[in-house]
MARNU-472060 format. One record per residue (C-alpha): residue number from 1; residue in three letters; x, y, z; chain. Coordinates in pm, whole numbers, plus 32768, in hexadecimal, padded with zeros to 4 digits. Example, Ala and Ser with C-alpha at 12.3 -4.5 7.8 and 13.67 -1.06 7.14 Angstrom:
// residues 2
+-----+------+------+------+------+-------+
|  nr | rest |   xx |   yy |   zz | kette |
+-----+------+------+------+------+-------+
|   1 |  ALA | 84CE | 7E3E | 830C |     A |
|   2 |  SER | 8557 | 7F96 | 82CA |     A |
+-----+------+------+------+------+-------+
END
This chain:
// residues 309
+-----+------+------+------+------+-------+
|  nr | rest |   xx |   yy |   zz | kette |
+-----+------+------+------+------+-------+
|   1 |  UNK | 4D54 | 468A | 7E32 |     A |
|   2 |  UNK | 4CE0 | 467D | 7CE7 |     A |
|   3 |  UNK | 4CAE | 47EF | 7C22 |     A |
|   4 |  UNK | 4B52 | 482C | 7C3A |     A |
|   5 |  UNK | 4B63 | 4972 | 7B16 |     A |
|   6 |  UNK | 4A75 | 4950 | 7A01 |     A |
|   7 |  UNK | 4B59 | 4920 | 78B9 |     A |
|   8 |  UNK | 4B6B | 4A77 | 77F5 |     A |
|   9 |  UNK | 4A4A | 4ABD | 7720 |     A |
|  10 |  UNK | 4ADE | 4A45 | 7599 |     A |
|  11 |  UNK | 4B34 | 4B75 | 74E1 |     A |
|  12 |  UNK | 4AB6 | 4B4E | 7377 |     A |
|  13 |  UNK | 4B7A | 4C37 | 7272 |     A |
|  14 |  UNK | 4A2D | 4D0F | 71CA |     A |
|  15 |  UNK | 4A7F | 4D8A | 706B |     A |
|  16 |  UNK | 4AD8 | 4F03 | 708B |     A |
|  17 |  UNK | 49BF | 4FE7 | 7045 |     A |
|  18 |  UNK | 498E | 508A | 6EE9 |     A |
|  19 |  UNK | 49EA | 51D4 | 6EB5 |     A |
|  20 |  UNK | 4869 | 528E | 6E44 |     A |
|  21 |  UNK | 4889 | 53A1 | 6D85 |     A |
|  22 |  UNK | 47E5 | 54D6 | 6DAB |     A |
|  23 |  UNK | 4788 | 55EE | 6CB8 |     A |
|  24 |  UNK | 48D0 | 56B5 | 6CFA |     A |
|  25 |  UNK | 4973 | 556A | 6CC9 |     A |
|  26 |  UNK | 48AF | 550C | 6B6A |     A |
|  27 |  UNK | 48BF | 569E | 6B1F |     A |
|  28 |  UNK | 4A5B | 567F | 6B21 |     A |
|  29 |  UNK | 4A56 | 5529 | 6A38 |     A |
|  30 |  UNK | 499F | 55F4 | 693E |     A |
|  31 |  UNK | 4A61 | 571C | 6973 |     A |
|  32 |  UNK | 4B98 | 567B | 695C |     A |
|  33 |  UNK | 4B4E | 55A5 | 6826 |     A |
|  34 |  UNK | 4AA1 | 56D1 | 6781 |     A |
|  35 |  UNK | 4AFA | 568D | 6622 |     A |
|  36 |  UNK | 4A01 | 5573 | 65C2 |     A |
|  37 |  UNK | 48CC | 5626 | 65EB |     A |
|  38 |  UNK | 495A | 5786 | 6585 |     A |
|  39 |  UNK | 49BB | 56C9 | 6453 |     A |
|  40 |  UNK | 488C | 55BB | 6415 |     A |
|  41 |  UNK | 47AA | 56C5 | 6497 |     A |
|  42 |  UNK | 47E0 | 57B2 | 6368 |     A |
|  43 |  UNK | 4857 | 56F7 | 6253 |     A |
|  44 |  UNK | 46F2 | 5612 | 6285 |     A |
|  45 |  UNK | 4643 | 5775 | 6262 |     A |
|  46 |  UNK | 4701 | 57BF | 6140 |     A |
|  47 |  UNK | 46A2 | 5699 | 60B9 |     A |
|  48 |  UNK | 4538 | 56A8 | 60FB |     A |
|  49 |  UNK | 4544 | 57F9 | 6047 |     A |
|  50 |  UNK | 45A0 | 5744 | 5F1C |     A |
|  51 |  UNK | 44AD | 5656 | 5F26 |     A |
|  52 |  UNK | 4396 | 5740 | 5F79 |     A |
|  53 |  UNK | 43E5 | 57FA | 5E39 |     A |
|  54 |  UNK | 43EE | 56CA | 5D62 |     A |
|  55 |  UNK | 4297 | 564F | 5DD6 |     A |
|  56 |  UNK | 41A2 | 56B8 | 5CD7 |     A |
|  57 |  UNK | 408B | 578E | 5D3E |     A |
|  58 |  UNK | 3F0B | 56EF | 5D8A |     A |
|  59 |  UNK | 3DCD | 57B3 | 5D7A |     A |
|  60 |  UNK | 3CA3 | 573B | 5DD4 |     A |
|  61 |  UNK | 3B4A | 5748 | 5D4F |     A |
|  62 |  UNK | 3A2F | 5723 | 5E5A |     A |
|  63 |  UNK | 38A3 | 571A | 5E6D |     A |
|  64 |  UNK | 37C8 | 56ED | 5F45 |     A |
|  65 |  UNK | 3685 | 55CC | 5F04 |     A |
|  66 |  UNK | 352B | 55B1 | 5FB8 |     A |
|  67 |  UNK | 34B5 | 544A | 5F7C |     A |
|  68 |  UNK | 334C | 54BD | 5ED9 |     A |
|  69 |  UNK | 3249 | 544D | 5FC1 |     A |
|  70 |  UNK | 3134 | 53FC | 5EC1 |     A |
|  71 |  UNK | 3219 | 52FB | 5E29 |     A |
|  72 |  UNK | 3238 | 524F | 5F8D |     A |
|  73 |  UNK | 3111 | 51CD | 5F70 |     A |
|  74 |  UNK | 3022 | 528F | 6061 |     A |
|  75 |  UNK | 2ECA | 52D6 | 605B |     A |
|  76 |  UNK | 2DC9 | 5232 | 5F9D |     A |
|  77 |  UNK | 2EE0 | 5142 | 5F1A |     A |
|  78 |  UNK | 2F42 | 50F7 | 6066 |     A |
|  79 |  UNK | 2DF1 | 5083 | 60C3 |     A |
|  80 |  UNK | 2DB9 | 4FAD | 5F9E |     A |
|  81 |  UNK | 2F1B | 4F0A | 5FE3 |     A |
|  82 |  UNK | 2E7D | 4E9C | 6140 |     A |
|  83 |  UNK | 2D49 | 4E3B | 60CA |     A |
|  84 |  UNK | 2DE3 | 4D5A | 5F96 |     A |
|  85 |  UNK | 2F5A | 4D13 | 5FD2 |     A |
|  86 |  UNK | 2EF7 | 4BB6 | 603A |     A |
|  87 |  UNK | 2E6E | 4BAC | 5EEE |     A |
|  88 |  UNK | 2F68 | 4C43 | 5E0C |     A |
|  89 |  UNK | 30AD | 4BBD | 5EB0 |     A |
|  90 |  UNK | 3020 | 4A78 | 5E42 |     A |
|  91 |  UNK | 2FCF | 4ADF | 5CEB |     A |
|  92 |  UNK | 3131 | 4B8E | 5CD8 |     A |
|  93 |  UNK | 308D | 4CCF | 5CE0 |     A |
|  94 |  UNK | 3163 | 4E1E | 5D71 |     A |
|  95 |  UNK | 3023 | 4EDA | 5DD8 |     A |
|  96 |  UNK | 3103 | 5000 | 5E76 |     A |
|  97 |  UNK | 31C1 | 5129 | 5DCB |     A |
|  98 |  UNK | 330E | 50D1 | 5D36 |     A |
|  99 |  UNK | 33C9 | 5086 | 5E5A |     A |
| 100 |  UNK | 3485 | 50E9 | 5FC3 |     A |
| 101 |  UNK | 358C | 51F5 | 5FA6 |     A |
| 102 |  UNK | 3685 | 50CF | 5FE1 |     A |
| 103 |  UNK | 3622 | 5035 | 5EBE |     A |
| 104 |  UNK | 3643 | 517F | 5DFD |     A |
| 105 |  UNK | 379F | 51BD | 5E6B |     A |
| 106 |  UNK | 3801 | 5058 | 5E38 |     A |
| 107 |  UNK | 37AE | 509D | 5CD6 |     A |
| 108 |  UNK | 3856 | 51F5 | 5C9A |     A |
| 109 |  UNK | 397C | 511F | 5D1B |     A |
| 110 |  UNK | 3914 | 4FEB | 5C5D |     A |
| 111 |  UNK | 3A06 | 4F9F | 5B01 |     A |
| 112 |  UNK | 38C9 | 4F5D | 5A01 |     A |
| 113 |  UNK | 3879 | 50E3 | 5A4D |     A |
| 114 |  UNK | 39D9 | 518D | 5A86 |     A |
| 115 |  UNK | 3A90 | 50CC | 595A |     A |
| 116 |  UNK | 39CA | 5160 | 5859 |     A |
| 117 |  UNK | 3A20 | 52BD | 5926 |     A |
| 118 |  UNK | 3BB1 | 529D | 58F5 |     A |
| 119 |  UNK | 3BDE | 518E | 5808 |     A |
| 120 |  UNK | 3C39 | 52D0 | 56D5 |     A |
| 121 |  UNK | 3DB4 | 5323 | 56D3 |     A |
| 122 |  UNK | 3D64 | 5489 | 571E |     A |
| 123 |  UNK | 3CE5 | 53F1 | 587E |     A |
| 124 |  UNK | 3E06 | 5313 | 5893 |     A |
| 125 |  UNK | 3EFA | 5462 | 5849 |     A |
| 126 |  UNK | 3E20 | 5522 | 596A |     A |
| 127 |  UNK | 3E61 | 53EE | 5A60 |     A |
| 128 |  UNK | 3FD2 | 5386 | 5A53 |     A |
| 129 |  UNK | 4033 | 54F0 | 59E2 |     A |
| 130 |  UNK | 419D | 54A5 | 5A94 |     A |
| 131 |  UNK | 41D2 | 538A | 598D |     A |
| 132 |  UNK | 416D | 5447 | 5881 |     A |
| 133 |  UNK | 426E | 554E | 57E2 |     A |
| 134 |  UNK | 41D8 | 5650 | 56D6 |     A |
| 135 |  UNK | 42FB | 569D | 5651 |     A |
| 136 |  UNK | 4365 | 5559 | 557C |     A |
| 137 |  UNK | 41C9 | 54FA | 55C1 |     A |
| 138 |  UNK | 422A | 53A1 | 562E |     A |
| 139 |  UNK | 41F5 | 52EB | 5797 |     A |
| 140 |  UNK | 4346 | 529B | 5860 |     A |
| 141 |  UNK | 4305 | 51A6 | 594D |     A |
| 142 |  UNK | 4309 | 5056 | 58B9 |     A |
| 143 |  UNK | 426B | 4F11 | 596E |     A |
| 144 |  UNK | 421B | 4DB9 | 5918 |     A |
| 145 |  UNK | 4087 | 4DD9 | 5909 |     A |
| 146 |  UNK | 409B | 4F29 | 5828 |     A |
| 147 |  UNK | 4061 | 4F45 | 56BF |     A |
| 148 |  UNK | 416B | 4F51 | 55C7 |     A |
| 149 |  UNK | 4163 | 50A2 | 55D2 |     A |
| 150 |  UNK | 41A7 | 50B7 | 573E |     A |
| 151 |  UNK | 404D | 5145 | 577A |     A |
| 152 |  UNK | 3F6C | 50BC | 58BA |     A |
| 153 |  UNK | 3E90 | 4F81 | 587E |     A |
| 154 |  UNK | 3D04 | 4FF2 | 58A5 |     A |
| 155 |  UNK | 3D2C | 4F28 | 5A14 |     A |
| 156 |  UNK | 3E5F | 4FD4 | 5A94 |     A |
| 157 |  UNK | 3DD9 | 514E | 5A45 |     A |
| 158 |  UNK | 3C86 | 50D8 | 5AF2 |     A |
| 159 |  UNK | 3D77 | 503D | 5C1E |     A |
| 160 |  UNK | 3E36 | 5189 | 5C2E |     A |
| 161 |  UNK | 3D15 | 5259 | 5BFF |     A |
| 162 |  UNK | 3C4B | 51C6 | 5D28 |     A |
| 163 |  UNK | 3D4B | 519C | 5DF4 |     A |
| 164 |  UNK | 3E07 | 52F6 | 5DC5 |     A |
| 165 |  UNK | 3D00 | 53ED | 5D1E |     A |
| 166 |  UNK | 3BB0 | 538D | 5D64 |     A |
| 167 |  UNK | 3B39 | 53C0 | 5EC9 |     A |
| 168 |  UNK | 39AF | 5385 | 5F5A |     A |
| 169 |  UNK | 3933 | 5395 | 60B0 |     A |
| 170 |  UNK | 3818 | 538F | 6161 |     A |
| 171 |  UNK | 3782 | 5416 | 62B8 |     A |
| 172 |  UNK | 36EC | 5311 | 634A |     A |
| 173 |  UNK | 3622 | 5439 | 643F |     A |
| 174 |  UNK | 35AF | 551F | 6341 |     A |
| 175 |  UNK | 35DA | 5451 | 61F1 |     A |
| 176 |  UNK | 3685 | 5553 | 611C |     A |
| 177 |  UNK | 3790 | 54CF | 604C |     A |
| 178 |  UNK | 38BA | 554F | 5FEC |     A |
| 179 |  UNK | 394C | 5508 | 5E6C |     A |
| 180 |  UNK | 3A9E | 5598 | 5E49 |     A |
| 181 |  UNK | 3BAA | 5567 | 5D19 |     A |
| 182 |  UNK | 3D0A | 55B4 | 5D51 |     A |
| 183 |  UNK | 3DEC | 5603 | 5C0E |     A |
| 184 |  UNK | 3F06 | 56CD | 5BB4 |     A |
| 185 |  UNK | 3E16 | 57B7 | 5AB5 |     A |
| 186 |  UNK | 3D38 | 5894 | 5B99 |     A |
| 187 |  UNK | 3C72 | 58BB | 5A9D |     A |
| 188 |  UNK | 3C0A | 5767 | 5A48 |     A |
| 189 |  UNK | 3BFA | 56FC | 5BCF |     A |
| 190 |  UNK | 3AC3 | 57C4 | 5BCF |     A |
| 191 |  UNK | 3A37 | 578E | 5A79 |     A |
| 192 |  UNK | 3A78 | 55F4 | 5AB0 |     A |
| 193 |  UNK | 399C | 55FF | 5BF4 |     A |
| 194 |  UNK | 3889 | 56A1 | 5B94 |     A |
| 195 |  UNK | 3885 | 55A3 | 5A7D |     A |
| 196 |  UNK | 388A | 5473 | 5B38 |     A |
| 197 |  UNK | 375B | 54E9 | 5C18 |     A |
| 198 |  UNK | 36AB | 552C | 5ACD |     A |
| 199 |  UNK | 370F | 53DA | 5A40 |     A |
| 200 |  UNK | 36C9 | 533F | 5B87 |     A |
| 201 |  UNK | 354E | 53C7 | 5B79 |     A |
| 202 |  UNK | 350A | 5366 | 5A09 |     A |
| 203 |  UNK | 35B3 | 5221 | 5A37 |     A |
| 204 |  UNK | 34B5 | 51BA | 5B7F |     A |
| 205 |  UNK | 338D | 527D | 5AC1 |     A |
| 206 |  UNK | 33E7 | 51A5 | 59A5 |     A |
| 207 |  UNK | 33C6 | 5047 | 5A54 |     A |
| 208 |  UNK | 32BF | 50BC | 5B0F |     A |
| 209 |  UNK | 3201 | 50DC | 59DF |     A |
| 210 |  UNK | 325A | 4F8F | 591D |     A |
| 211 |  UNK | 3230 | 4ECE | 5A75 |     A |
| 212 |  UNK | 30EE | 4F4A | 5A9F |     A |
| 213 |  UNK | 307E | 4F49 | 5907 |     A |
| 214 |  UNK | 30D7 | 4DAD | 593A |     A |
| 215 |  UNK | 300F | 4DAF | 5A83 |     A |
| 216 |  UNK | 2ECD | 4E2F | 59ED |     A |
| 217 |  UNK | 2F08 | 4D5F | 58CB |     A |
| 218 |  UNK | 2F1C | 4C24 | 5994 |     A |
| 219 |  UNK | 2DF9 | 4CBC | 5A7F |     A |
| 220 |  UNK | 2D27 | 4CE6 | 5963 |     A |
| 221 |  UNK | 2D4E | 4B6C | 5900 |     A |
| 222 |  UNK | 2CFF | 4AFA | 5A36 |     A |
| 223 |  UNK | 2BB4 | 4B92 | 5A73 |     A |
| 224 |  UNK | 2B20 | 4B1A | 5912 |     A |
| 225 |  UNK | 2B6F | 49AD | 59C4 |     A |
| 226 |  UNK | 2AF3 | 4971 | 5B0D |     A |
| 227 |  UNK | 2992 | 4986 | 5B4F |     A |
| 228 |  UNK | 2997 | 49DF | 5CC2 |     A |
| 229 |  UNK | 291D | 4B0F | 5D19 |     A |
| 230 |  UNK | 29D6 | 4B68 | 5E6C |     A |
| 231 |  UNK | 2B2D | 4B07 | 5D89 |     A |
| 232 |  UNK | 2AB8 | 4C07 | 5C86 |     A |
| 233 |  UNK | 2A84 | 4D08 | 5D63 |     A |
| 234 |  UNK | 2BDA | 4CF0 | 5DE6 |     A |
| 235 |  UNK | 2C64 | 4CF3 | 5C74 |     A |
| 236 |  UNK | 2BC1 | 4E29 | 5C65 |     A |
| 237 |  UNK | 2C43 | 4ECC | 5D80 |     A |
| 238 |  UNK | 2DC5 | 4E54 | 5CFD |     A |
| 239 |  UNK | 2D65 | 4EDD | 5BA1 |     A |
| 240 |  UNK | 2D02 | 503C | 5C52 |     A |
| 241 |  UNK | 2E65 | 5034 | 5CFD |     A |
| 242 |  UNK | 2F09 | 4FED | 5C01 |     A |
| 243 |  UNK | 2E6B | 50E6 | 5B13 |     A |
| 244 |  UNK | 2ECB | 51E2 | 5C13 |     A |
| 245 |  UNK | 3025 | 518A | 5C06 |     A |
| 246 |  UNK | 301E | 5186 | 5A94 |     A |
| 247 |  UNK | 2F9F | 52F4 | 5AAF |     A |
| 248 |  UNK | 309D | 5373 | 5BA6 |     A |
| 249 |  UNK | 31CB | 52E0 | 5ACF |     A |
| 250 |  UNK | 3134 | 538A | 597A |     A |
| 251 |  UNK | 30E3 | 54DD | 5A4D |     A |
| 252 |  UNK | 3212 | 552A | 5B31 |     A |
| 253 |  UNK | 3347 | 5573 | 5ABD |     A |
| 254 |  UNK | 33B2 | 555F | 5C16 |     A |
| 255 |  UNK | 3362 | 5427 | 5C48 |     A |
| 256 |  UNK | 3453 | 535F | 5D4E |     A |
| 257 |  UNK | 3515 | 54AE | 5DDB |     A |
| 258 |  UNK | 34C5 | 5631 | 5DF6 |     A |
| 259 |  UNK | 35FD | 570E | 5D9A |     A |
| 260 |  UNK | 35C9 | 5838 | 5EC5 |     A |
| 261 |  UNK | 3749 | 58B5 | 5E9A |     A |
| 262 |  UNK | 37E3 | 585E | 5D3C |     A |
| 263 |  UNK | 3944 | 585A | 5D1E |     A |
| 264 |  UNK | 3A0B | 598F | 5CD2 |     A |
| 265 |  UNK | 3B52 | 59B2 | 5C45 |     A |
| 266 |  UNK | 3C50 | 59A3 | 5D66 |     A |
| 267 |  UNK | 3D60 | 5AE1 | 5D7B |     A |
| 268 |  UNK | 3E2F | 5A19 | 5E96 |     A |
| 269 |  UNK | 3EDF | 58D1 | 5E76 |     A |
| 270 |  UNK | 3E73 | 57B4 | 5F89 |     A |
| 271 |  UNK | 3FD4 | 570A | 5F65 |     A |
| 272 |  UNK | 40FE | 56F4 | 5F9C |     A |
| 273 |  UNK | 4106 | 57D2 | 60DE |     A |
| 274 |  UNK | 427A | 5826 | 60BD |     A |
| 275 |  UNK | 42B3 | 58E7 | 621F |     A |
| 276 |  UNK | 4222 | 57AF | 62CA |     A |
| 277 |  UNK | 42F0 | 56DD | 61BC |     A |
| 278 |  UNK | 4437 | 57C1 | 6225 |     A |
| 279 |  UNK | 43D6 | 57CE | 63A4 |     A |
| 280 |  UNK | 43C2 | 5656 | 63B8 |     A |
| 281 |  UNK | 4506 | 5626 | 630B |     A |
| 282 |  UNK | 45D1 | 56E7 | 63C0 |     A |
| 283 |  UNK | 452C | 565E | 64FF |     A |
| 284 |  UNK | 4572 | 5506 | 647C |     A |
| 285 |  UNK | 46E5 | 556B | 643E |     A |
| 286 |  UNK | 4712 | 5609 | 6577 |     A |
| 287 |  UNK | 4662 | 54B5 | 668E |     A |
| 288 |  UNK | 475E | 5419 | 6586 |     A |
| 289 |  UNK | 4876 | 5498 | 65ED |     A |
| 290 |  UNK | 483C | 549D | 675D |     A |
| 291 |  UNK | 47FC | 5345 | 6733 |     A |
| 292 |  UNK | 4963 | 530B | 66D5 |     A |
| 293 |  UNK | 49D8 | 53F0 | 67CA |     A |
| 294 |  UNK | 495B | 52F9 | 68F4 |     A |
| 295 |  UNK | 49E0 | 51C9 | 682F |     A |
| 296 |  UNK | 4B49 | 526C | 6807 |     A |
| 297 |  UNK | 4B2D | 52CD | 6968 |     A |
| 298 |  UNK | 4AD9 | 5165 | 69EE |     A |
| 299 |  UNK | 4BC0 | 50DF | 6913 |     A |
| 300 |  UNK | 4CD5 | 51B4 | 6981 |     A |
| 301 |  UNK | 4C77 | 514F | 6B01 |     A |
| 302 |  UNK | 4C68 | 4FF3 | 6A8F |     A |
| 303 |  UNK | 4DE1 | 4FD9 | 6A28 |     A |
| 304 |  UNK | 4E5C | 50DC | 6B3D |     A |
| 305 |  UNK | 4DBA | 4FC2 | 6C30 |     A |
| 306 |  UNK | 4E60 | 4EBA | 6B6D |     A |
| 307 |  UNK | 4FC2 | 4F54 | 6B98 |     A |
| 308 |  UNK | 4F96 | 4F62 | 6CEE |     A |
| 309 |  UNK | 4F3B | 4E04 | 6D25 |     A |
+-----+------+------+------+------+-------+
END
């Protein structure tokens, strides 16, 4: 009679389960491979001390700007600008103030205003004061673009000053700006950013007036030409916004921005911050070297495993 037992059920060989490791387990690989990060850990630090103290010292010049609301455009000028914009955009005709803030701080950035600002050497000396030495009065750092003296091309000290010294921002809620100007002379910080917001208002005042000088001008022209009345009476009304924006350019000094908080002379450097500099080292150093305390460890397990095969 044949065997009517179900064959055995095939036995499959299962890889053997991983050893996980738990924090005792991870707590003796560090312990027992202690030297990397009591080594890495401090000599990073000691390092980062180093290179705190090498890093020169920033201050930082900083006022605080009101865009000045007449200049916006409000008011009377406002109306007239709804009344006649169809009007003057097709003549060419700016019938508001001298601009948004945006365009303001587009031109305090802008290099037809700031190259004049930092084009003299003394400028040059205040911006790239690490490549300058005083002692032999000669620059150190040598490129292909520079001079033959070594000294900064007009476009690289306007590069490194916008990009390193100069800093403008903007709230978009309450519309103050912020015009800052980081250097190494405290001094200067503060004396360079009141100048720019000074520059920047006679600068816009400036245009303002010339823009709207040609504007009348070509106003003027057009009204001893045509011979329609309702035409002439919307000349008139551009020629009354635009004297009005001739007389708020030759009447406020303030004309784009209101200083409320000048800058001061700064008594406490903004950078480097050499306890976070030192901190970060050393913490650097020390993930370091329990980094290579798991790799020894798995390599060590690695060829143990190896032998045993």
């Amino acid at each position: 009679m044949p065997d009517s037992t179900p064959p055995p059920y095939p036995q499959y060989p299962y890889p053997p389960e991983e050893d996980e490791l738990s924090l005792i387990d991870l707590w003796n690989i560090v312990w027992k491979r202690k030297w990397p990060w009591l080594t890495f850990g401090p000599l990073f630090a000691v390092l980062g001390i180093f290179y705190a103290l090498k890093q020169p010292e920033i201050y930082r010049g900083e006022a605080t700007l009101v865009p000045n609301s007449e200049e916006q455009g409000g008011g009377g000028l406002a109306a007239l600008a709804g009344q006649f914009g169809g009007l003057a955009s097709m003549a060419g005709i700016n019938v508001g103030g001298g601009g948004s803030t945006e365009t303001a701080i587009a031109t305090l950035k802008s290099r037809q205003f700031l190259m004049p600002f930092i084009e003299s050497e003394a400028a040059q000396k205040a911006i790239f004061a690490d490549e300058w030495d005083e002692e032999s009065k000669s620059w150190t750092v040598s490129k292909e673009r520079r001079q033959e003296d070594n000294r900064p091309t007009k476009l690289e000290t306007y590069e490194r000053f916008t990009k390193e010294c100069l800093n403008v921002s903007e709230d978009k809620k309450t519309g103050i700006v912020t015009l800052a100007v980081e250097l190494q002379n405290p001094e200067l910080a503060a004396a360079w950013t009141n100048q720019l917001a000074d520059h920047l208002n006679a600068h816009l005042r400036e245009q303002a007036k010339l823009e709207a000088e040609k504007n009348l001008e070509y106003l003027n022209k057009q009204i001893t030409e045509t011979r329609v009345l309702e035409i002439k009476e919307s000349l008139y009304g551009l020629i009354e916004s635009q004297t009005k924006n001739a007389m708020l350019a030759n009447a406020k000094e303030d004309y784009a921005f209101k200083v409320i908080d000048p800058a001061v002379v700064p008594e406490t450097r903004v950078r480097p911050k050499r306890a976070l500099i030192v901190v970060a080292s050393g913490m650097l150093g020390g993930f370091f070297g329990l980094f290579l305390c798991f790799v020894l460890h798995f390599v060590e397990t690695a060829n143990r495993q190896e032998s045993k095969a």
